[in-house]
C-alpha positions in Angstrom: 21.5 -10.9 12.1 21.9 -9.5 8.4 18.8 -7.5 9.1 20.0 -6.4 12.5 22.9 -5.0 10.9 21.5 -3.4 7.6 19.3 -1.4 10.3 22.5 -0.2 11.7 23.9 0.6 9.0 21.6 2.4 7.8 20.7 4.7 11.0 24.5 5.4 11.1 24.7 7.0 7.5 21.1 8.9 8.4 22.2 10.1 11.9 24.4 13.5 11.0 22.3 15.6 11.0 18.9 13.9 12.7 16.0 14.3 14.4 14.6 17.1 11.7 11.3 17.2 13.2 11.8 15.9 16.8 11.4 19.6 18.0 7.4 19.9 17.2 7.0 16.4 19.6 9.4 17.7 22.3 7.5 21.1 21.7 4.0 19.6 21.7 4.7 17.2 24.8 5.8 20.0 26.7 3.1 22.3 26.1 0.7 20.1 26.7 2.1 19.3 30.2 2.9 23.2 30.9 1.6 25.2 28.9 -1.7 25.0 27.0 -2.7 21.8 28.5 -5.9 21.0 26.6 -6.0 23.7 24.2 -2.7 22.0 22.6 -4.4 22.3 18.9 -6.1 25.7 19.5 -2.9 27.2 20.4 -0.8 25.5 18.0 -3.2 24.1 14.8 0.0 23.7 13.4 0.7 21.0 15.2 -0.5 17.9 12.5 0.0 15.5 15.3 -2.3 13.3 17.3 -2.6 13.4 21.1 -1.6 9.9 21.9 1.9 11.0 20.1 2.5 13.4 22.5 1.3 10.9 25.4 4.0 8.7 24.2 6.3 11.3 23.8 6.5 12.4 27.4 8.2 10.2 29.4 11.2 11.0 26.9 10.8 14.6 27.7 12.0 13.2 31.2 15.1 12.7 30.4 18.1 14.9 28.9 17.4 16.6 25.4 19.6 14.9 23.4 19.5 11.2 25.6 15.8 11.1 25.2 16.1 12.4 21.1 18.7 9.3 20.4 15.9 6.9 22.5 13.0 7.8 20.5 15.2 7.7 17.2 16.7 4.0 18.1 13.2 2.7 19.0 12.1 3.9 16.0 14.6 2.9 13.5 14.2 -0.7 15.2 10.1 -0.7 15.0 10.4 -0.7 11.1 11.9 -4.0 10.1 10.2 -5.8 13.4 6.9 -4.5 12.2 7.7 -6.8 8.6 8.7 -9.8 10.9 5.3 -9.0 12.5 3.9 -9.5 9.6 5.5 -13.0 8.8 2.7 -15.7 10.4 0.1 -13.9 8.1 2.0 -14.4 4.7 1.2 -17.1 2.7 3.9 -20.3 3.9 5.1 -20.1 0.4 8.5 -19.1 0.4 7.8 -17.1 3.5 11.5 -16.8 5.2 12.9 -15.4 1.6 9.7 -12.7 1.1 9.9 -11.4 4.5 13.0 -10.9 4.6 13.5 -9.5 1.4 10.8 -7.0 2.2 12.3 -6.2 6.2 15.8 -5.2 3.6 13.4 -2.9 1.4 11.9 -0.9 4.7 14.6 -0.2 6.2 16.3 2.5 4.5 13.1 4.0 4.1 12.5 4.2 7.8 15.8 5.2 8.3 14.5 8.4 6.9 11.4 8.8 8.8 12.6 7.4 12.1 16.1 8.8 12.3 16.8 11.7 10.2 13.3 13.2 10.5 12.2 11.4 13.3 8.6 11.6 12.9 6.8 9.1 16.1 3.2 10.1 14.8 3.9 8.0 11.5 6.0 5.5 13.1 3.1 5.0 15.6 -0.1 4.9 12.8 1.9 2.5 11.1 2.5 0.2 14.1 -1.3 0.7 14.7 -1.8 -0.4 11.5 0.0 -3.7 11.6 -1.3 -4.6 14.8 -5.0 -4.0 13.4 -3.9 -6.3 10.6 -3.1 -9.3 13.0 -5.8 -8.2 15.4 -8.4 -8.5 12.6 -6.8 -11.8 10.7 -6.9 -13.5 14.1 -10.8 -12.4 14.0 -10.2 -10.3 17.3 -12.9 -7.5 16.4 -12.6 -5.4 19.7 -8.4 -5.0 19.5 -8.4 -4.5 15.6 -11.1 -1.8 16.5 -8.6 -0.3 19.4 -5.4 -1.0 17.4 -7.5 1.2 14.7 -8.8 4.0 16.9 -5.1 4.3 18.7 -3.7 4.6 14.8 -6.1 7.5 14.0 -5.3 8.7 17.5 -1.7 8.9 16.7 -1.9 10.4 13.3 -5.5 12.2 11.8 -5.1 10.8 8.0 -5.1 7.4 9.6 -9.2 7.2 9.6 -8.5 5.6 6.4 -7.2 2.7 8.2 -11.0 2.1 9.8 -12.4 0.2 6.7 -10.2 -3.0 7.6 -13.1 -3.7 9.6 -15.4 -4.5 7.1 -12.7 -7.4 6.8 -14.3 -9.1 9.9 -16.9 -11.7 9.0 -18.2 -10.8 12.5 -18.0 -8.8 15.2 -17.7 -5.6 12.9 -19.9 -3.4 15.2 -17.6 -4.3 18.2 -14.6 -3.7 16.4 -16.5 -0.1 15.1 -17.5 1.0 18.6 -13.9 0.0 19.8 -12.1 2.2 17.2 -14.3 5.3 17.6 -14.3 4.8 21.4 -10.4 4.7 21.6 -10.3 7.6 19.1 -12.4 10.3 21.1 -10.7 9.2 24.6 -8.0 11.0 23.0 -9.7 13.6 21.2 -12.5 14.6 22.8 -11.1 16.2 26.1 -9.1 18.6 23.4 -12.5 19.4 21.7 -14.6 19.6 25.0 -12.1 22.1 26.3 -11.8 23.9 23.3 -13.4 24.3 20.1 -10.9 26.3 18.0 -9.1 22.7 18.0 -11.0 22.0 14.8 -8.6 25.0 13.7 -6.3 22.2 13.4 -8.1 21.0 10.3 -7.2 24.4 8.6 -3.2 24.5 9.1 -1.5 27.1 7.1 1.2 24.9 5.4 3.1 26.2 2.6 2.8 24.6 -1.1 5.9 23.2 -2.6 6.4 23.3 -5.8 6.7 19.3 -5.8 3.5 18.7 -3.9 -0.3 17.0 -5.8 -1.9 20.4 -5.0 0.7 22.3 -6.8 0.5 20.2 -9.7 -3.2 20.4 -9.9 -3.2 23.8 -10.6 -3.3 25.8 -7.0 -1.0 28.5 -6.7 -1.9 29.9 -3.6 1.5 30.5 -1.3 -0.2 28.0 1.7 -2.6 25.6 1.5 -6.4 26.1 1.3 -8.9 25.4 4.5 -10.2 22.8 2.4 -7.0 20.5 1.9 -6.8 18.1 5.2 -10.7 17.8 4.8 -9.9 16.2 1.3 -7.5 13.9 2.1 -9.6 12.2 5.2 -12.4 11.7 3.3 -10.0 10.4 -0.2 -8.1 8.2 1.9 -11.3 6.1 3.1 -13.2 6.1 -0.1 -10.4 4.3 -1.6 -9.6 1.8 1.2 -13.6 1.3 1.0 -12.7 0.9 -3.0 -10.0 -2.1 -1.8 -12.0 -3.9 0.4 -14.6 -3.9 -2.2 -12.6 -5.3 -4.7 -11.2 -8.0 -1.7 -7.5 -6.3 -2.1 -7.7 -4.9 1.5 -4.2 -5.5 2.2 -3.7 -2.5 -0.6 -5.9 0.0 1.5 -3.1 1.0 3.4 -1.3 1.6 0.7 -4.0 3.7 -1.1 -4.5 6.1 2.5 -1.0 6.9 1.4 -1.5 7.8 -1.6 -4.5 9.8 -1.7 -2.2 11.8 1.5 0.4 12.2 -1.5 -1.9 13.1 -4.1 -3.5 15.8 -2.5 -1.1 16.7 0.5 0.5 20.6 0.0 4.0 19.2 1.0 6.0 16.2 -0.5 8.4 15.9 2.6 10.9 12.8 2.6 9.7 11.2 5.5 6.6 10.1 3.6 8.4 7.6 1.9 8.7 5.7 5.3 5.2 4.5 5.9 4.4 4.1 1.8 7.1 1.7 1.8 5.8 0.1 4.5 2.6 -0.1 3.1 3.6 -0.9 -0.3 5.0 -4.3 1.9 2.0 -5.0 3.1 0.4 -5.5 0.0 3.4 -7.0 -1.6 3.3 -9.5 1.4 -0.6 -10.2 2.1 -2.0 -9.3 -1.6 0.7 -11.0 -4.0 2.8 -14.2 -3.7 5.7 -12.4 -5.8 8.8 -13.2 -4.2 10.4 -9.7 -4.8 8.7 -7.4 -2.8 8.0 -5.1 -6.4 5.4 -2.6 -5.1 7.9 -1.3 -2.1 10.8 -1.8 -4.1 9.6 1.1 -6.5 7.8 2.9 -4.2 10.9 3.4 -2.1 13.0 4.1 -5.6 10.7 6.7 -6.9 9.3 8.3 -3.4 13.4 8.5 -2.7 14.5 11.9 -1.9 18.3 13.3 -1.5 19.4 15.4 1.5 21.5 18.3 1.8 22.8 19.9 5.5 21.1 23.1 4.3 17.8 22.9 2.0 17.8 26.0 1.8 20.4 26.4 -0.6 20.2 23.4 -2.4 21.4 24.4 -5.9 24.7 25.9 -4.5 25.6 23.2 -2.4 24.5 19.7 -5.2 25.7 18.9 -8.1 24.9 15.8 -10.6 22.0 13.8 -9.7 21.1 15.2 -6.8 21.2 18.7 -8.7 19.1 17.7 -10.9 16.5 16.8 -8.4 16.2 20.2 -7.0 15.9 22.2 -10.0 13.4 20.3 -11.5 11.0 20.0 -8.4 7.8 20.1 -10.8 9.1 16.8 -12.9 9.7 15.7 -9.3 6.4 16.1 -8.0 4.8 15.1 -11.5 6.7 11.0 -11.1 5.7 11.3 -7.2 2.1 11.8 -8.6 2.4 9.3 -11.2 3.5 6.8 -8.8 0.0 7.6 -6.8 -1.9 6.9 -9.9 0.0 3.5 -10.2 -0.4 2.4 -7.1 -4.4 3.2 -7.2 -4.5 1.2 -10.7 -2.5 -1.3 -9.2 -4.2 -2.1 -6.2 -7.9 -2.1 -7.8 -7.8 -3.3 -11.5 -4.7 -5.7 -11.5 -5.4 -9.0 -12.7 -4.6 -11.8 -9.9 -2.5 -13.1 -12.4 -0.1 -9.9 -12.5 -0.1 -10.4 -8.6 1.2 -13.9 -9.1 -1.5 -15.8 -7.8 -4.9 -17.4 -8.6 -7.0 -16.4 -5.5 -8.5 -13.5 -4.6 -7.2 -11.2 -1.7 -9.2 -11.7 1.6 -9.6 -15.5 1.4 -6.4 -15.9 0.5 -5.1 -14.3 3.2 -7.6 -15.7 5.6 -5.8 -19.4 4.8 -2.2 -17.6 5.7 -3.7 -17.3 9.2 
């Protein structure tokens, strides 16, 4: 009940104004119903969204505008904290009631932000994905983690970082492997078959913000080079390959994310919704730390004020928030600091630091 209401509290005081980014899955689901059908990504490489999003997007395009933009926004805000009680038979029976709930209080202001204000379903979705993949493979059922996994990438391209939880299985890997890739291309391929400018979708021409990994690296171009999306689909799984090596899986997630931050051209709020979930996974499945620490910083430091018009932000702030916008380099600087953490974190922690004794996968294999 106390999480119930937190939720609504929270969706309340990120409703006015909402929806930020509804428009490109309204948009999308449309187009790809009337008007470029299967050439979706050539038309529109823009468009950094999977195709089962916009499959799932559709039936809301049946009803009014607005009724079908508070649906998705409700469902979404609600998926967050359920997702963390999803979670709750794989934790470790230790204290489990207290940590779960604990962490469902740290998600959900966070996923206030990407499921209500921005409303972003291709990161809500991954992230379900994700979870269900985690159960899936804990419950040693290789061919639904594999289709959990494949639906995941499906929903949201820098998920393929997600695919080494597979090497989790102590059998049925190739199943779960042929699963994943199978459920990704039934929802890829007829856009590739039909056209092959969709790989233009790989080369998006996003503008860099002076907040944003790339910028701090050096680049100074105005929008992003070819190269970008490339780089963070092949960072993401060489670190969750990293984590699985070192038996941390349940931080892989957590490192997709960060190699996305690290790199990506753009350090939008919404991102901190699905770090801060993933930040709980490891909290919950790596750690036996009552205080969900990982998320809890993650969500302070990813945390990002809003203003009604970012576009003049300097006129319109003043005192902390203020600060935050003209210092958007210092910003970006802590945001890629945290990154660095988390990678450290995750792979060269002592179990000690993680409060416990055992190390990750068998660990969490007894939870089950």
């Amino acid at each position: 009940m106390a999480i119930a209401a937190w939720t609504v509290l929270w969706a309340w005081g990120q409703w006015s104004p909402s929806a930020i980014g509804w428009h490109f899955f309204a948009g999308g689901a449309d187009s790809l119903l009337h008007g470029s059908h299967l050439h979706l990504y050539a038309d529109d490489p823009e468009l950094q969204i999977g195709p089962l999003t916009f499959v799932v997007t559709v039936p809301l395009t049946w009803l009014p505008a607005a009724t079908g933009r508070a649906v998705a926004q409700i469902a979404m805000v609600a998926v967050g904290p359920l997702l963390v009680l999803w979670l709750a038979p794989v934790v470790a029976p230790s204290r489990r009631l207290s940590r779960v709930l604990l962490a469902a209080l740290v998600v959900v202001p966070a996923w206030a932000v990407l499921g209500v204000r921005w409303a972003h379903l291709d990161d809500v979705l991954a992230m379900i994905f994700a979870v269900a993949a985690i159960r899936a493979v804990l419950a040693r059922r290789a061919v639904w983690g594999g289709l959990a996994l494949g639906a995941a990438v499906a929903s949201k391209p820098w998920a393929v970082g997600f695919l080494p939880l597979i090497l989790v299985l102590d059998r049925g890997r190739r199943a779960a492997l042929t699963a994943a890739v199978g459920a990704t291309f039934a929802f890829w391929a007829p856009f590739l078959v039909a056209d092959g400018a969709t790989l233009r979708a790989l080369r998006p021409t996003v503008p860099v913000s002076a907040d944003s990994g790339l910028h701090l690296f050096g680049y100074r171009g105005q929008f992003a080079p070819g190269w970008v999306r490339t780089a963070e689909m092949l960072a993401g799984p060489a670190l969750a390959l990293a984590a699985v090596a070192r038996r941390r899986w349940a931080g892989l997630f957590l490192l997709v994310f960060a190699a996305r931050l690290a790199i990506d051209p753009q350090d939008l709020p919404y991102y901190v919704g699905s770090a801060v979930l993933a930040a709980v996974v490891f909290d919950l499945l790596a750690t036996r730390r009552l205080v969900p620490w990982t998320a809890l910083v993650t969500l302070v430091v990813l945390w990002q004020p809003f203003v009604d018009d970012p576009t003049t932000p300097l006129s319109a702030t003043h005192g902390w928030t203020h600060w935050w916008f003209t210092h958007q380099t210092l910003v970006g600087a802590s945001h890629l600091a945290w990154a660095v953490a988390v990678v450290a974190v995750v792979l060269a922690a002592p179990d000690r630091w993680l409060g416990r004794t055992g190390a990750g996968r068998e660990a969490d294999a007894e939870a089950t």
